[in-house]
C-alpha positions as CSV (number, residue, x, y, z in Angstrom):
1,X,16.4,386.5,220.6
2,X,15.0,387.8,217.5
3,X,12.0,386.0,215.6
4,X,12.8,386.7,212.0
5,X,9.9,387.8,209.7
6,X,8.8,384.6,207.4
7,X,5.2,384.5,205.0
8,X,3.1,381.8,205.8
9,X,2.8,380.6,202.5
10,X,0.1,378.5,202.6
11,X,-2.4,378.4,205.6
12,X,-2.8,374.2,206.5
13,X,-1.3,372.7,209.4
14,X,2.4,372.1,209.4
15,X,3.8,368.6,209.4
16,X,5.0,368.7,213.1
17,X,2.6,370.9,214.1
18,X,1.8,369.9,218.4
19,X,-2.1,370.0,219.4
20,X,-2.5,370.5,223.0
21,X,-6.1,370.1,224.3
22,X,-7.3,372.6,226.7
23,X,-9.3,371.6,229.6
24,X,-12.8,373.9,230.8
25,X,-12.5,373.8,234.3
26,X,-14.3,375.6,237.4
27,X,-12.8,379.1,237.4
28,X,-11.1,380.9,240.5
29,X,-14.5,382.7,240.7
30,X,-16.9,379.6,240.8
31,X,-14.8,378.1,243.2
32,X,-14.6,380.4,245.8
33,X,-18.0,381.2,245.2
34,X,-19.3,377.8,246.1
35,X,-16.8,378.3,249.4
36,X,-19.1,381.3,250.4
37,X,-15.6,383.5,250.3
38,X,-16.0,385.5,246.9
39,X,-18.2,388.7,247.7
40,X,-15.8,389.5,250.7
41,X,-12.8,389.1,248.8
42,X,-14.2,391.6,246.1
43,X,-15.2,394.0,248.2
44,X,-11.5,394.1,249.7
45,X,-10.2,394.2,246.2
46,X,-9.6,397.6,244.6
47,X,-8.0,396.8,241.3
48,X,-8.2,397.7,237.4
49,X,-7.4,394.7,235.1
50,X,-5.3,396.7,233.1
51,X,-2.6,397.2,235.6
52,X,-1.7,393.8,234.2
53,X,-0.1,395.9,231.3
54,X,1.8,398.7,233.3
55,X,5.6,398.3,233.3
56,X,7.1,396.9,235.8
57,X,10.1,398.3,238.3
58,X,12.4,396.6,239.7
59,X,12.1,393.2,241.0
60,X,7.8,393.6,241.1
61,X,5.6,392.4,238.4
62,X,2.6,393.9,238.7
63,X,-0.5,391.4,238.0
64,X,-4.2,391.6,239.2
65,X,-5.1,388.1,239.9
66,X,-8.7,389.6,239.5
67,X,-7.9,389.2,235.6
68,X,-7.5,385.6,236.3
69,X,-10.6,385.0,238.3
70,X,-12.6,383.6,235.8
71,X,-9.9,381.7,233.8
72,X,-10.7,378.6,233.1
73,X,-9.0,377.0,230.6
74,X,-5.5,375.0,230.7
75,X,-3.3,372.2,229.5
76,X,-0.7,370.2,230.9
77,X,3.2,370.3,230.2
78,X,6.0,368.7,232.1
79,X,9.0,369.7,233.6
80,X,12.2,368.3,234.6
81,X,13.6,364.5,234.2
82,X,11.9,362.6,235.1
83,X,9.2,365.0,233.9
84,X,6.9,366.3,236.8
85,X,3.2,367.0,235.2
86,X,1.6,370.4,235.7
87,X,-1.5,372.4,234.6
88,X,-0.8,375.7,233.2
89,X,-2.5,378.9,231.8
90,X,-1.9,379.7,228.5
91,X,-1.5,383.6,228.8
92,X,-0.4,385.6,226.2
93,X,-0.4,388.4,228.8
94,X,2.6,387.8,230.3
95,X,5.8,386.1,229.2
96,X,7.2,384.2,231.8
97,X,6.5,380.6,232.8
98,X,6.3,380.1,236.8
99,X,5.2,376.7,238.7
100,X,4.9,375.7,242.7
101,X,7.9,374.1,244.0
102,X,8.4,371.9,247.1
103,X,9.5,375.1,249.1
104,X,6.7,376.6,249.1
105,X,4.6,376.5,252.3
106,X,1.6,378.8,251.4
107,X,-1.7,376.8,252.0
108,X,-1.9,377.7,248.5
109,X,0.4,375.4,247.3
110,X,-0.5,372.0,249.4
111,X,-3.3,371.6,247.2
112,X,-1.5,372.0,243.7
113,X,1.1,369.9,242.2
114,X,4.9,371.0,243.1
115,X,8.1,370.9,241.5
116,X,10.7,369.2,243.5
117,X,14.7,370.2,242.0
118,X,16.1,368.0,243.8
119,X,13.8,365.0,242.0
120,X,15.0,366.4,238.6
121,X,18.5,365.2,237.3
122,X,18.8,368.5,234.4
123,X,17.4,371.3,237.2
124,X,19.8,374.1,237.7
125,X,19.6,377.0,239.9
126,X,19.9,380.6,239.0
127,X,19.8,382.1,242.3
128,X,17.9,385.0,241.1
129,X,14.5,385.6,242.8
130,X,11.4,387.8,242.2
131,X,7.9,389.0,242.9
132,X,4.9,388.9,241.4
133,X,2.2,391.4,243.0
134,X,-1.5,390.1,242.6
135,X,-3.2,392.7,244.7
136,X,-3.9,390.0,247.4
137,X,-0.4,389.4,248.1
138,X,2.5,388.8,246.2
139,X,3.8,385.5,244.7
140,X,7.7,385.1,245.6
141,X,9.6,383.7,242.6
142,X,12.7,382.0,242.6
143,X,14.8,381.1,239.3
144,X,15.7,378.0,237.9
145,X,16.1,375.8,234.7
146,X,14.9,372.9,233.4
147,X,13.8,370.6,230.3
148,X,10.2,371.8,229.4
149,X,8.3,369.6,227.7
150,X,5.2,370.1,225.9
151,X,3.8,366.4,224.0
152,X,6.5,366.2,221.6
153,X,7.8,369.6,222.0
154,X,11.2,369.2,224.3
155,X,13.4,372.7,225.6
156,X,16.4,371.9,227.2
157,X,17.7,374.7,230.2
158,X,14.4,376.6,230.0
159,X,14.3,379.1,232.5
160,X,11.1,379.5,234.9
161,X,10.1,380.8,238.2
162,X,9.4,378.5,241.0
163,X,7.0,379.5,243.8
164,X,8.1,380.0,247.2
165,X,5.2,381.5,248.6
166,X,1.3,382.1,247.2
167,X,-1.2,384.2,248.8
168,X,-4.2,382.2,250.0
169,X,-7.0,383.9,248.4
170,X,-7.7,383.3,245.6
171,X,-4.9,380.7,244.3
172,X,-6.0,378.2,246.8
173,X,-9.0,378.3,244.4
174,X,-7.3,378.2,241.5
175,X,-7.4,375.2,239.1
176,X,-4.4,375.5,237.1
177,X,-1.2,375.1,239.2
178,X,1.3,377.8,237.0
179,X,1.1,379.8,234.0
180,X,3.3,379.9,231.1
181,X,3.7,383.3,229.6
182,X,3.3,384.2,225.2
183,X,4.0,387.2,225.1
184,X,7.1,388.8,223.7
185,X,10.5,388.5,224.9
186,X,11.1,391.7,225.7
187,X,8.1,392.1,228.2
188,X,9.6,388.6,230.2
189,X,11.0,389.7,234.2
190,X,14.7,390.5,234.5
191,X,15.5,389.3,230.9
192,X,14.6,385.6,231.9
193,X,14.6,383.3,228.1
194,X,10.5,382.4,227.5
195,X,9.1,378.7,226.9
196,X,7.8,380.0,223.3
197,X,11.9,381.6,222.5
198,X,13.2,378.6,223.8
199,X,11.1,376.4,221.1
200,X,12.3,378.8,218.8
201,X,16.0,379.0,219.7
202,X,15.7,374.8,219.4
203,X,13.8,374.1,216.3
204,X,10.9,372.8,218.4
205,X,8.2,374.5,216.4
206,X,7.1,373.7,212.3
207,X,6.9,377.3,211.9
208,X,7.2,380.7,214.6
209,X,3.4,380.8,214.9
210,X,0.5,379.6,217.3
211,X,-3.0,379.4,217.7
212,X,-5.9,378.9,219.9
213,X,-9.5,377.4,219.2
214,X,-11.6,377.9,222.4
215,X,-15.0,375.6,221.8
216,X,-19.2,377.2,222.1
217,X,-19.6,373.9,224.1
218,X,-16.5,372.9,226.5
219,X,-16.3,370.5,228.8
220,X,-13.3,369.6,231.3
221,X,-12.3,366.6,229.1
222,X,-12.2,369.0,226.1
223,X,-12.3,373.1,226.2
224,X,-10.4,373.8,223.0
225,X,-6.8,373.6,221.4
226,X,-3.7,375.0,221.5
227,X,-1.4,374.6,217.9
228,X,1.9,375.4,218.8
229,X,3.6,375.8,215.4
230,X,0.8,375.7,212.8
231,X,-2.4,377.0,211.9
232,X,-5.7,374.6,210.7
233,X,-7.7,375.4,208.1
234,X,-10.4,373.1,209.7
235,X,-11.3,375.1,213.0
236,X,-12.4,378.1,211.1
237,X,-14.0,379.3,209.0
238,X,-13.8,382.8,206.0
239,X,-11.0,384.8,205.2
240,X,-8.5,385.8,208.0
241,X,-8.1,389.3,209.3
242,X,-4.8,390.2,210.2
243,X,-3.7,393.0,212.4
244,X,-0.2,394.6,213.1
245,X,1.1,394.7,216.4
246,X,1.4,398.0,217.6
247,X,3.9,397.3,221.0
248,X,6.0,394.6,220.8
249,X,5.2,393.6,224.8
250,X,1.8,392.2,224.5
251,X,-0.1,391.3,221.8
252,X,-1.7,394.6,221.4
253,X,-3.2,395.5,218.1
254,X,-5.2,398.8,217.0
255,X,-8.8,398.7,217.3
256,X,-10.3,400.7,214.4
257,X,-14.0,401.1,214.8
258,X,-16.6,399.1,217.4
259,X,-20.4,398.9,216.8
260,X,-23.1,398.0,219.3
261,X,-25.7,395.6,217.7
262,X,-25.7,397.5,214.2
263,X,-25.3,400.9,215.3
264,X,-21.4,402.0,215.1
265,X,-20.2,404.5,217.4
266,X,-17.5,407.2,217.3
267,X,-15.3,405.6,220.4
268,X,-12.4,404.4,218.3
269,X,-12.2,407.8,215.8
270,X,-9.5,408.9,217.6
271,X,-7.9,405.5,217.9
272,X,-8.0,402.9,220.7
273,X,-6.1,399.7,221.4
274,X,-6.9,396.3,222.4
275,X,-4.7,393.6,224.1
276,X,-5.2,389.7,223.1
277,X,-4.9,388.2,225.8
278,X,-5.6,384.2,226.3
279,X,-5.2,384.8,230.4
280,X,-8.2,386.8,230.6
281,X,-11.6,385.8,230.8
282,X,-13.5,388.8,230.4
283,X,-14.2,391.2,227.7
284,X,-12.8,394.5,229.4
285,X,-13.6,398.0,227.9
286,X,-12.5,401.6,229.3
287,X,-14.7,403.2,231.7
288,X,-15.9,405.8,229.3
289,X,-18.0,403.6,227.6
290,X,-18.9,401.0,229.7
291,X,-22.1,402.8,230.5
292,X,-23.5,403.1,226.9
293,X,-22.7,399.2,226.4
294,X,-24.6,398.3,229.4
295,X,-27.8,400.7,228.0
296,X,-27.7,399.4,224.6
297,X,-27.5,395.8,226.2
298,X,-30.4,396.5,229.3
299,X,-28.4,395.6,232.1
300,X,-27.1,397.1,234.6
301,X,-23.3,397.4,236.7
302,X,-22.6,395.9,240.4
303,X,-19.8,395.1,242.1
304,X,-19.5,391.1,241.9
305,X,-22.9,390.1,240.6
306,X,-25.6,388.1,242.9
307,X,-27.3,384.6,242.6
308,X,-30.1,384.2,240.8
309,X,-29.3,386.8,237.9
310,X,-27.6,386.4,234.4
311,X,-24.4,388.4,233.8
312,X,-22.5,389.7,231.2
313,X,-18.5,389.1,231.0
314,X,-17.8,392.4,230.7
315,X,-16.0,394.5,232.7
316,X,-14.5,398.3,232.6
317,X,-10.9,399.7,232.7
318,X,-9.8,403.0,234.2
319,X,-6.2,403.0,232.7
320,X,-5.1,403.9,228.8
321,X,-2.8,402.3,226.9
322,X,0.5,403.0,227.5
323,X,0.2,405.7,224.1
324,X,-2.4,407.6,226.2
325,X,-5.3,405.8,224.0
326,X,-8.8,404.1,225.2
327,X,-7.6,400.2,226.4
328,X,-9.3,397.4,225.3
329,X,-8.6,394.2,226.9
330,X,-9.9,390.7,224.0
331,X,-10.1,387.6,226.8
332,X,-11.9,384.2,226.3
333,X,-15.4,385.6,226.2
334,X,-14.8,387.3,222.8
335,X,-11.8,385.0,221.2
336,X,-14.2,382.2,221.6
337,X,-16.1,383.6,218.7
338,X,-12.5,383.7,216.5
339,X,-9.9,380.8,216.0
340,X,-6.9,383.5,216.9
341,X,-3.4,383.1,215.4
342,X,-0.3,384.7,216.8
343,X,2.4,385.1,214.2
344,X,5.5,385.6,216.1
345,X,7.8,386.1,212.7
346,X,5.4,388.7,211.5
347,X,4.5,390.5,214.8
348,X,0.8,390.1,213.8
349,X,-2.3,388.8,214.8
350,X,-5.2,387.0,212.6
351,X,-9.1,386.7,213.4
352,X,-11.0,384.2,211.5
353,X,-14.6,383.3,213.0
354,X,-14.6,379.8,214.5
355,X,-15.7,376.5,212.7
């Protein structure tokens, strides 16, 4: 589908405008921590977060589940009818929308909730199937559609993934039971229509935009909001900084110049782009730099961090953009400081500091 450019006239939150409240839960990392199994999965794991962004071939999505170890923020939607209730990841790294199913036997999957078809009178099947590589294993997809519903937000014959089987370690840890993609069409697996085209395509959303508010102080009951459709005023405050997307895949915008503390360095002269992506936790930067940042800050690089010692949610990339410049990776840890609207009409993205 296309999304067909529109001004946002006025910026105040759209009559019909859905909030969805995101929970702050225990992330992938902390859980598997507290089971004593972390430090030997990361020392099995060789990976670079930015593989997340490579294209894919054939039926294999390449994903490190590594960039989802420490996310830890979700909502719930429903799907089906009756609806069936599941906790998802809001990632605007990927596109598609993918949730357990009853056929899945993974030990993964016994402690998440499961989507059963057969308890659904609107499921169809599509009889296509494909993988999703994590680095641990692979999650096997299989294709169906449903009716997504989000509050009042309903899409009939939305298609989505259901899980046959899960690696173990780490999404037995994992808190959130799918995730439902935000990027752009065009980056979705085998052409398969996305939740946020499908609210499009069915005059589900006030207007073709959405934003996130990720709170200083979150707590399970309340870690922030998702706007689906509209933009408020009240969650942020200052004039809004809007940048062009530069690949119409992710929500990748350029990166002009970046300072530490007040001194501003040379790094992005050339150019360099960044990635906003909601399904990552950490503020990623390429490995070129990552040294300097650690001086300016005092610290110092390990593996997977120890007890007992502060640590900074930063981490370094090895891969450029797919334009050959320094990759930047924006995850919760810096969009927490900026209510963050994606304007799907426009291709754009804004950055206003939070309320």
């Amino acid at each position: 589908m296309k999304w067909l450019p529109v001004v946002l006239a006025c910026l105040q939150l759209a009559e019909g405008a859905v909030r969805i409240s995101l929970r702050k839960g225990l992330s992938i990392r902390d859980r598997m921590r507290a089971a004593g199994v972390l430090d030997d999965f990361l020392k099995h794991i060789k990976y670079d977060p930015v593989k997340k962004y490579q294209p894919s071939q054939g039926s294999v999505v390449r994903e490190p589940i590594t960039n989802h170890l420490d996310s830890s923020y979700f909502g719930e939607i429903s799907i089906g009818e009756p609806p069936q209730k599941f906790l998802v990841l809001f990632d605007t790294g990927s596109s598609n929308l993918w949730v357990p199913s009853t056929d899945c036997q993974s030990p993964a999957c016994f402690n998440h909730a499961k989507f059963q078809p057969s308890a659904s009178a609107t499921f169809t099947p599509r009889g296509q199937s494909y993988n999703v590589s994590y680095g641990s294993g692979s999650v096997t997809l299989v294709l169906g559609s449903d009716t997504l519903r989000i509050q009042s937000i309903t899409v009939t014959e939305q298609e989505l993934g259901l899980s046959q089987a899960e690696p173990t370690q780490p999404f037995y840890f994992a808190a959130f039971d799918g995730i439902l993609g935000m990027a752009f069409p065009s980056l979705a697996m085998g052409g398969t229509a996305t939740a946020l085209g499908g609210m499009l395509e069915q005059n589900q959303l006030a207007e073709p935009v959405f934003s996130f508010h990720f709170s200083r102080q979150p707590t399970f009951e309340f870690g922030g909001e998702l706007i689906l459709g509209g933009v408020d005023p009240q969650l942020f405050q200052g004039d809004i900084t809007w940048a062009p997307v530069t690949q119409r895949l992710y929500w990748q915008v350029a990166l002009e110049e970046v300072a530490t503390g007040q001194s501003v360095t040379s790094w992005c002269s050339q150019g360099c782009q960044a990635i906003v992506d909601t399904g990552t936790f950490l503020l990623t930067v390429p490995q070129q730099y990552i040294e300097s940042i650690l001086e300016a800050l005092g610290a110092q690089e390990t593996s997977y961090g120890s007890n007992g010692y502060c640590t900074l949610a930063i981490e370094a990339t090895y891969l450029p953009s797919q334009d050959g410049q320094p990759l930047w990776i924006l995850g919760n840890v810096f969009l927490k400081e900026y209510y963050t609207i994606f304007d799907m009409a426009n291709s754009r993205v804004g950055f206003a500091l939070s309320a």
